[in-house]
C-alpha positions in Angstrom: -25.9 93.0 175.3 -28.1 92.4 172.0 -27.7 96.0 170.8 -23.7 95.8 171.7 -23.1 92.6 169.8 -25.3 94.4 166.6 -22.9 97.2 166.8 -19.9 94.8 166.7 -21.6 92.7 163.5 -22.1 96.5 162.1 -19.0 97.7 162.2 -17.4 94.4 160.4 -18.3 96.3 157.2 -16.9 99.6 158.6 -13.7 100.0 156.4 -10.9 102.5 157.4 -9.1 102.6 153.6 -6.0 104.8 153.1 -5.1 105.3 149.5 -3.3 107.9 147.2 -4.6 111.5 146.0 -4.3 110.9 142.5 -5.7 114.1 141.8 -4.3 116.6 144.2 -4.5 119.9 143.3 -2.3 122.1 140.9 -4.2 125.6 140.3 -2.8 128.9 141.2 -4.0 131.0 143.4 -6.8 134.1 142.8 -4.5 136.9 142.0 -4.5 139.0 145.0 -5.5 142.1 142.7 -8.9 140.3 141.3 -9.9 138.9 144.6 -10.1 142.7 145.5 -11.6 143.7 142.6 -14.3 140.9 143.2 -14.9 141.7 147.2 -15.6 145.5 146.5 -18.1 144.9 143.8 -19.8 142.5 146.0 -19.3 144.8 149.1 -20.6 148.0 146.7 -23.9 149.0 148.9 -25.1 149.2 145.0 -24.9 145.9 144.2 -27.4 143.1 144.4 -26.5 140.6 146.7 -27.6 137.0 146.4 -26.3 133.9 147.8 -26.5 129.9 146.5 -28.0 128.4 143.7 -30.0 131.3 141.0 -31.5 130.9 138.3 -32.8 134.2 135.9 -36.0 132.7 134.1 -36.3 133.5 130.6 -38.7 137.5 130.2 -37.4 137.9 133.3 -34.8 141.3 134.2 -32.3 142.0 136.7 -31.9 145.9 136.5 -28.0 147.1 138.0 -25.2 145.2 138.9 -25.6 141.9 140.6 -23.0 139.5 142.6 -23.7 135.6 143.1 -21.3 133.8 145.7 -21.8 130.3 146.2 -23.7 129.6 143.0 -24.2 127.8 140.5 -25.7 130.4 138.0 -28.4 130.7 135.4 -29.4 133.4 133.5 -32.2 133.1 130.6 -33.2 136.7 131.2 -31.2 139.9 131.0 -29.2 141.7 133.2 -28.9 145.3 132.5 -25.4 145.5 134.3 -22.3 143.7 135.6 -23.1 139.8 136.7 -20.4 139.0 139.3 -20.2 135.3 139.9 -17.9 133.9 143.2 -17.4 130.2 143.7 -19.5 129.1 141.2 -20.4 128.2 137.7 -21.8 130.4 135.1 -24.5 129.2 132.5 -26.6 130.9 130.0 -30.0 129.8 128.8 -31.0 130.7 125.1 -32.3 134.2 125.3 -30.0 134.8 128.0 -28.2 138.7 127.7 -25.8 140.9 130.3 -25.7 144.1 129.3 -22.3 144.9 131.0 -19.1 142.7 132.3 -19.3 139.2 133.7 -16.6 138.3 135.8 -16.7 134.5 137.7 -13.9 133.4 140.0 -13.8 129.5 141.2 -15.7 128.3 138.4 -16.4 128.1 135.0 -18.7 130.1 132.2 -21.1 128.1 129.6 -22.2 131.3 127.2 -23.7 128.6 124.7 -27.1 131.0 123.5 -26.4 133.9 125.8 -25.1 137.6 124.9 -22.4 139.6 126.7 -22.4 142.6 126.0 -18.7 143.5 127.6 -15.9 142.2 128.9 -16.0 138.5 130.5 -13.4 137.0 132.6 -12.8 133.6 134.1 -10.6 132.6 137.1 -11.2 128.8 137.8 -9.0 129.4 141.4 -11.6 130.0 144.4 -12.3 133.1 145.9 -10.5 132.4 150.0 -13.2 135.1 151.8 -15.0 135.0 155.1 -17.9 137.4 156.0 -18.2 140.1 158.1 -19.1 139.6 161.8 -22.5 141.0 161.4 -23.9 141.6 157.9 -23.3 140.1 154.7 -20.5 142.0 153.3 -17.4 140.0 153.5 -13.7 139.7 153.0 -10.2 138.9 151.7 -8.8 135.8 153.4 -6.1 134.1 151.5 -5.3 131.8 154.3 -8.4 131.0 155.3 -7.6 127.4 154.4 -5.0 126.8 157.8 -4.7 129.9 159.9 -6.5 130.2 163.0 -9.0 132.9 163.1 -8.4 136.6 164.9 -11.0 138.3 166.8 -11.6 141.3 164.9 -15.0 143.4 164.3 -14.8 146.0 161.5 -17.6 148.6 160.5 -17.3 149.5 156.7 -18.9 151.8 153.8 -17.8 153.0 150.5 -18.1 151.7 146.7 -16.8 150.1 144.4 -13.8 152.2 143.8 -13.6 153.7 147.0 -13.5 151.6 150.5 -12.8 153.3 154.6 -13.2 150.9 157.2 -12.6 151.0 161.2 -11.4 148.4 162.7 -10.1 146.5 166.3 -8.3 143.5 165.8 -5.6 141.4 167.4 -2.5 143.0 166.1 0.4 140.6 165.7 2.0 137.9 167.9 1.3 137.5 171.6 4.3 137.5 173.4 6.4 137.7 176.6 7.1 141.8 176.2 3.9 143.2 174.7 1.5 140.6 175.7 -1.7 140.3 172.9 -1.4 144.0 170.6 -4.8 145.1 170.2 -4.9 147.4 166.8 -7.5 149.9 166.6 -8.1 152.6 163.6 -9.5 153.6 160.3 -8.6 152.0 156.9 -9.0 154.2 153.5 -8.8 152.8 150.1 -9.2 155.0 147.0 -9.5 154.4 143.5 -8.0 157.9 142.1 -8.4 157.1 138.3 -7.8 154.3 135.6 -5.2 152.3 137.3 -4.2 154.4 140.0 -5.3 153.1 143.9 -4.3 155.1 147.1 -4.4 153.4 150.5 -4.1 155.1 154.2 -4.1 153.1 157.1 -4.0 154.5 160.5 -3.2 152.4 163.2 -2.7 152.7 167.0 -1.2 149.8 169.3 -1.9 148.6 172.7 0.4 146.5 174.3 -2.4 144.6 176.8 0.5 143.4 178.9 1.6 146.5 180.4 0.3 148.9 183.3 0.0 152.3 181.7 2.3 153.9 183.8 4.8 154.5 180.6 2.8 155.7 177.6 6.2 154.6 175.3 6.4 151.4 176.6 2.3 150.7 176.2 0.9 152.2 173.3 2.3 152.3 169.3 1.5 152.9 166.0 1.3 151.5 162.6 1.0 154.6 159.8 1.1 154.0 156.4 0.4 155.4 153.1 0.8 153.4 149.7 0.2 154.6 146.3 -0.2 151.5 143.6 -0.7 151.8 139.9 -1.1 148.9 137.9 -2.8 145.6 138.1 -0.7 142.8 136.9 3.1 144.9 136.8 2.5 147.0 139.7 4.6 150.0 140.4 4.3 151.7 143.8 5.7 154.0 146.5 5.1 153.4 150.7 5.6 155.7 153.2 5.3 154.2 156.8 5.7 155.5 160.2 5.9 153.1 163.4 6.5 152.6 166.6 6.4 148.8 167.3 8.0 145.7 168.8 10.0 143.9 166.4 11.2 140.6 166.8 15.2 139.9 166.6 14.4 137.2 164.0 11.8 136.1 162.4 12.9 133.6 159.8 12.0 130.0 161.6 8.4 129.6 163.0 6.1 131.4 161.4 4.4 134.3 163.8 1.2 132.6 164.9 2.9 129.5 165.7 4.8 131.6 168.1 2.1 133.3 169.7 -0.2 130.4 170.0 3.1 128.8 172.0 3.3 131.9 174.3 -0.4 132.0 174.7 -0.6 128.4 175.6 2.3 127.3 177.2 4.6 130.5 178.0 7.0 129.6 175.6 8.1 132.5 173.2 10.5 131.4 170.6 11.6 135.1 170.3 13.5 138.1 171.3 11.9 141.9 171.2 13.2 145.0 170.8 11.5 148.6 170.3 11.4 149.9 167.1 10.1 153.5 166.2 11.2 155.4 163.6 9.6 156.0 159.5 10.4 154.6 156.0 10.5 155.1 152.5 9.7 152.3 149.9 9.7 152.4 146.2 8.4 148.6 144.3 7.8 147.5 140.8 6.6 143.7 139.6 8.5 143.7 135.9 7.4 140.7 135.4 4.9 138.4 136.6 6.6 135.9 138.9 9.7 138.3 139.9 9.2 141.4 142.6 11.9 144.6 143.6 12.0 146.5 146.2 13.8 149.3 147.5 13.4 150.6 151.0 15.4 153.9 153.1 14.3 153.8 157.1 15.5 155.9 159.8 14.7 153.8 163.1 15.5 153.8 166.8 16.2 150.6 168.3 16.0 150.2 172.3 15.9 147.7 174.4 12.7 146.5 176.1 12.2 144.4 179.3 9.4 140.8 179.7 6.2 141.4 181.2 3.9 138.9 182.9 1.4 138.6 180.7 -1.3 135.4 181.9 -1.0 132.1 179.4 -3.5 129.2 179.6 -0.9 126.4 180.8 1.9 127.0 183.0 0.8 130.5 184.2 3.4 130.1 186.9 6.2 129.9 185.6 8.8 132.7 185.0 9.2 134.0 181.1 12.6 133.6 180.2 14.3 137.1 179.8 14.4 139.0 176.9 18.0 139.9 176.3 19.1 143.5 175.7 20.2 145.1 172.4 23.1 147.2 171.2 21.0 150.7 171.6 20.8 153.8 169.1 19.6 155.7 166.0 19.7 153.3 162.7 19.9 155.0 159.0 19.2 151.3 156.6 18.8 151.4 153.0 17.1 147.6 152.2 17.0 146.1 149.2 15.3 143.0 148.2 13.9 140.4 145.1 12.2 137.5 144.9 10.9 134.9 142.3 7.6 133.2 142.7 6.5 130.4 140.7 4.8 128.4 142.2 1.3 126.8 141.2 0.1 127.2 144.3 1.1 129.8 147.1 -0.7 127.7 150.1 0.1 124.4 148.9 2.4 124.6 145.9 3.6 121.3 144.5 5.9 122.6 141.6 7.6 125.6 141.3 10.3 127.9 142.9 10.2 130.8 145.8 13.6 132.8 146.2 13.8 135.4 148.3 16.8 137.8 149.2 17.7 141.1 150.9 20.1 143.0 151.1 20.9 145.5 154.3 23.3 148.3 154.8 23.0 150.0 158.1 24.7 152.7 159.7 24.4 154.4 163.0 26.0 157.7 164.3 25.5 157.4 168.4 24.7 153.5 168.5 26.0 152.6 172.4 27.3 148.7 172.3 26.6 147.0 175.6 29.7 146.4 177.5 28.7 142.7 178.2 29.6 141.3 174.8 32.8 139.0 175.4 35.7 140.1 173.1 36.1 136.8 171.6 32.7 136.8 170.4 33.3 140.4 168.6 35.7 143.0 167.7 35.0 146.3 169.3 32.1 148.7 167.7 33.4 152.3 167.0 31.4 154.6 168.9 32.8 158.2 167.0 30.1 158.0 164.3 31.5 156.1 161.5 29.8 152.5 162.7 28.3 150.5 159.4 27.3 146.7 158.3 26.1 145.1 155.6 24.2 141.8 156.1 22.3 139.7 153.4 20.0 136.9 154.3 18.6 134.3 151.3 15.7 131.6 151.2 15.5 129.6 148.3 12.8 127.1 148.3 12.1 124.6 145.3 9.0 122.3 144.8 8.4 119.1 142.5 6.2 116.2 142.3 7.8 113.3 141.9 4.2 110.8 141.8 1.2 111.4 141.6 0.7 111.6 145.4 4.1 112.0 146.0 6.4 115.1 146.6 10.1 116.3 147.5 10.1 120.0 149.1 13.5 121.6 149.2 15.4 124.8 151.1 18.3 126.2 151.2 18.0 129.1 153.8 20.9 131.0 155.5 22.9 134.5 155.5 24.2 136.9 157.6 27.2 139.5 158.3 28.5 140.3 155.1 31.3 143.0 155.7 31.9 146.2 157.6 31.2 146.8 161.4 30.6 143.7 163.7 26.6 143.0 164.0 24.8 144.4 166.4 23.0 142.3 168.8 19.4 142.5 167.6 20.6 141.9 164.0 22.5 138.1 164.9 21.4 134.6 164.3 21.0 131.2 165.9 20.2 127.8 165.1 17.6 124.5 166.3 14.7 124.4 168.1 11.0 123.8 166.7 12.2 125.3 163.1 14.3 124.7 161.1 15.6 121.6 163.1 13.1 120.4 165.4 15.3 117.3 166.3 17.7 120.0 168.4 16.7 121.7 171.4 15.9 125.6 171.0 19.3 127.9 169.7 21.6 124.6 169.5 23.8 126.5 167.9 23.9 130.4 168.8 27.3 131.1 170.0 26.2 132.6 173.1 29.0 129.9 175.7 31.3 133.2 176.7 28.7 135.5 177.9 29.0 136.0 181.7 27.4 139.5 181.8 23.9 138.8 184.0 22.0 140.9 181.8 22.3 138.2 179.6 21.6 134.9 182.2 19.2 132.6 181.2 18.4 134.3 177.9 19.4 132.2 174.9 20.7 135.1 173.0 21.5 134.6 169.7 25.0 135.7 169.1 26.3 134.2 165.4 26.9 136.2 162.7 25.6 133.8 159.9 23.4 131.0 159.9 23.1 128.1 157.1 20.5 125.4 156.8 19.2 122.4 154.2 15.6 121.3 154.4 14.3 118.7 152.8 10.9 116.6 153.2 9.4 113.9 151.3 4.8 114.4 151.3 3.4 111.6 150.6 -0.7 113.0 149.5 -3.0 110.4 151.2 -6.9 110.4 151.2 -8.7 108.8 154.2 -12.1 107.8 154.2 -13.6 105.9 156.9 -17.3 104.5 155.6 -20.4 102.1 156.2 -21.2 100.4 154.4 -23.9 97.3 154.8 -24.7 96.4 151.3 -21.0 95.6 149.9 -19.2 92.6 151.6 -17.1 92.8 153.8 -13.6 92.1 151.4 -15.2 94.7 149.4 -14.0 98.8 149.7 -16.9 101.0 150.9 -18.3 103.0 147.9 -17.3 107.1 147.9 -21.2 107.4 148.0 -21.5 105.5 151.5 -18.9 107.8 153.4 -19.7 109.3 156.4 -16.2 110.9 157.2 -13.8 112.1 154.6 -10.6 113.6 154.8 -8.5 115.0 152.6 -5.0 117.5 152.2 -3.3 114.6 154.7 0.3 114.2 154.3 2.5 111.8 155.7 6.1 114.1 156.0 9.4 112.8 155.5 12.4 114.8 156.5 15.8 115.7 156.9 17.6 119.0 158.1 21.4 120.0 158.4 22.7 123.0 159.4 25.2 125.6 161.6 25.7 128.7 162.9 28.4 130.4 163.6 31.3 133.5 164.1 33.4 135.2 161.6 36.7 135.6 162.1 39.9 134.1 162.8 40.2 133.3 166.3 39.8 129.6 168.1 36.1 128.2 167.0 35.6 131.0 164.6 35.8 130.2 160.9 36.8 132.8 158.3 34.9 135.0 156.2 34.9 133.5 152.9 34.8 129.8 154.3 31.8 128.0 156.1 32.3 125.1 159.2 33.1 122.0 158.3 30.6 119.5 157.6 32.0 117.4 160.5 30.4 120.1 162.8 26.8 120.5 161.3 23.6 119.5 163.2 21.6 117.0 161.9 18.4 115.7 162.6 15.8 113.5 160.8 12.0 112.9 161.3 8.1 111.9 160.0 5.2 113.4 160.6 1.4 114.3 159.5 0.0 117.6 157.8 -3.1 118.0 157.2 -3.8 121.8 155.3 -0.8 123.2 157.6 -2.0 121.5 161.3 0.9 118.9 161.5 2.5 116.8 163.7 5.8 116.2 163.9 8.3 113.6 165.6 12.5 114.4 165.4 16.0 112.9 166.7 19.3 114.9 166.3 21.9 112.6 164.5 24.8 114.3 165.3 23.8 114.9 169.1 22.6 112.5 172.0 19.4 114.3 171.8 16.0 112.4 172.8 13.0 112.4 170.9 11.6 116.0 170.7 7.6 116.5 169.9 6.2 119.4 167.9 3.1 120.2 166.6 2.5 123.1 163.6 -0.2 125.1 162.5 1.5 125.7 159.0 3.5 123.6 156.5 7.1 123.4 157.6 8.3 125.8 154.3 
């Protein structure tokens, strides 16, 4: 009883305070080119690797190149070579000489008495990395921040300019058709000359959920070839050969959030079909914030059926089926921009991110499936003159409003944009856990006439265009929980005495609206150059916590008698 009422007279000064971030982050990220400059210097089985605080004493000589991560740094000797600092600060004693480049990322460089003899560069943004399995080599992981870690194990050896690695990994999404994809193969990255970079990968695909008895059905592959020149306007050309699942769309929840749902709880927020074929891409970065891209493919889409791959929770219960697709050879010339300026690509709070693309598509033998009501589309020619065109956009725009306070906003929608009817893997849908998590899953997806039992029970997503407005208030917060015996007890605990801080906690604020819907001119269908009346939209509003991406979310549809649906998220909403 003594030691219970001590811990009671303890915790009186044990202060839970929740206050705003007045200093929340604005920096951009690592370029993606330097980061990979950076990890294959360090990586370079010629270069001296050292880890934590250093410190070069003065008559004393590092001979070749040498790479710090984790500093700080302190050189009053010499180093006859490049000095490669990573995630720490750079300082020169008197005396203090490198001989060649000095390049630090996620700090800063004090050359006050030192000599450098050539280039230096300084990138205050971090270096995102994580090591090897075994080994001390390590490597590029920009999201390292939120995402959930694969299992992967690579073995690698090369240089500085030149880089081969073979690898196993987890390969994509688990889900209801292919189960987890296990992706095996050798990696080659080449440094050609000045400016020039060539990079092979060579990829096979197992598809853990089936029973090898149909080698098309189990195993795939991921080829590709891509030849870069250029560091901050690159210019390039990819060739790519595949024979993959691909998801019908892939616009709401991001792709691990979908597979850790199948994984977990045998709920895939998806549709699959099987895509092999090859393509052709040419790209160029004119300037820094805007991409192009320009991409021909020749692809054969079929239809593939669910498996019964084993999930941690409700291993029982049946997969819902995975609808078929409107079958046949696909000729698709794709072409798509964006503009990114955002400060921040993880966690941007200011800036814009546009994206659009453009599709034409045509197909010489496609075969429709004969269960596709007529009053849901016209009829698809099947003499070798079928084509569409269908453009999808996602405009996203970031501000801070306060110092701790932000407004995040989306416009997101497209579709069917002239020529044939859509085929079936190509259509839309709206609700469900993103973009409106106050609506149950496909709300709106047009799918009330089928009767065809191919399709029973599947959800299909049957609109031709889709439109949606997201917004969401972040409030930054900072919690710190600390003891603290020496302050009273109206006082706040000093930063000093914490033991548990948080921080990246937002409380989420947020609205969506949106609709799906047909084309045409029939009863329910709206016309082409027109979009439904506002009367008809879904609405739904909700709170919620992030913290780095892991959020928690609460919603109720407004426009529907809808209860109160629960989600959580392993990244930021948009």
């Amino acid at each position: 009883m003594l030691a219970f009422l001590l811990a009671v007279s303890a915790l009186q000064d044990t202060t839970i305070i929740i206050h705003p971030d007045s200093a929340a982050r604005e920096a951009r990220a690592l370029p993606r080119l330097v980061a990979e400059e950076v990890i294959r210097f360090y990586n370079d089985s010629a270069t001296t690797r050292l880890v934590g605080r250093t410190r070069l004493p003065r008559g004393n000589e590092w001979r070749g190149n040498v790479a710090v991560r984790n500093g700080p740094v302190f050189v009053g000797g010499r180093v006859q070579g490049t000095l490669v600092v990573i995630n720490g600060d750079l300082a020169f004693e008197p005396g203090g000489a490198v001989t060649g480049d000095v390049i630090v990322v996620g700090g800063i460089v004090d050359s006050t008495g030192g000599k450098i003899a050539g280039e230096m560069r300084q990138y205050r943004e971090p270096l995102l990395y994580r090591l090897y399995s075994e080994g001390d080599e390590i490597e590029y992981a920009p999201n390292l921040r939120r995402r959930l870690p694969s299992a992967s194990a690579r073995v690698s050896w090369g240089s500085a300019d030149s880089r081969s690695s073979l690898t196993i990994a987890t390969g994509g999404t688990f889900n209801r058709v292919e189960g987890l994809p296990i992706v095996f193969g050798p990696l080659f990255d080449w440094k050609l000359q000045e400016g020039f970079r060539l990079r092979i990968d060579a990829l096979g695909v197992f598809r853990s959920a089936g029973d090898l008895s149909d080698k098309r059905s189990d195993l795939g592959y991921m080829l590709r070839s891509e030849l870069r020149s250029g560091e901050l306007r690159p210019v390039g050309l990819t060739l790519r050969a595949f024979d993959v699942v691909s998801p019908v769309e892939d616009w709401g929840l991001h792709s691990n959030e979908v597979g850790w749902s199948s994984f977990l709880f045998a709920r895939d927020y998806r549709d699959y079909y099987l895509n092999k074929g090859w393509g052709a891409r040419v790209f160029a970065q004119p300037e820094q914030p805007i991409s192009l891209g320009l991409e021909v493919r020749r692809e054969w889409h079929t239809s593939v059926a669910v498996q019964d791959p084993w999930t941690v929770f409700r291993n029982s219960d049946a997969w819902r089926p995975n609808p078929p697709i409107d079958e046949g050879h696909f000729t698709t010339v794709t072409a798509n921009a964006s503009i990114d300026t955002r400060n921040d690509v993880d966690d941007p709070t200011a800036g814009w991110l546009v994206r659009a693309t453009f599709e034409n598509s045509r197909s010489s033998d496609v075969v429709p499936h004969a269960g596709v009501p007529p009053t849901l589309r016209d009829s698809i020619p099947t003499d070798g003159s079928y084509t569409f065109n269908r453009m999808f956009v996602d405009a996203r725009h970031y501000a801070r409003i306060s110092p701790s306070g932000r407004i995040h906003l989306r416009l997101v929608g497209g579709g069917w944009m002239g020529g044939d009817p859509l085929p079936l893997q190509r259509r839309l849908s709206l609700g469900g856990p993103e973009p409106m998590p106050g609506e149950p899953f496909r709300a709106a997806a047009c799918n009330g006439d089928f009767i065809d039992p191919a399709f029973a029970d599947s959800k299909l997503a049957a609109c031709d265009r889709v439109l949606a407005f997201q917004t969401e208030y972040r409030g930054h917060l900072k919690l710190n929980w600390s003891y603290n015996p020496s302050s009273g007890r109206d006082e706040p605990p000093r930063e000093e005495g914490s033991f548990f801080w948080l921080e990246g906690l937002d409380l989420v604020v947020f609205a969506n609206a949106g609709q799906a819907w047909i084309v045409g001119d029939g009863p329910g269908q709206v016309p082409a150059g027109r979009i439904p009346g506002f009367a008809s939209w879904l609405v739904d509003v909700g709170l919620g916590a992030d913290w780095s991406g892991f959020g928690v979310y609460i919603a109720k549809a407004v426009t529907t008698g809808e209860h109160l649906r629960f989600t959580v998220r392993l990244e930021h909403r948009f």
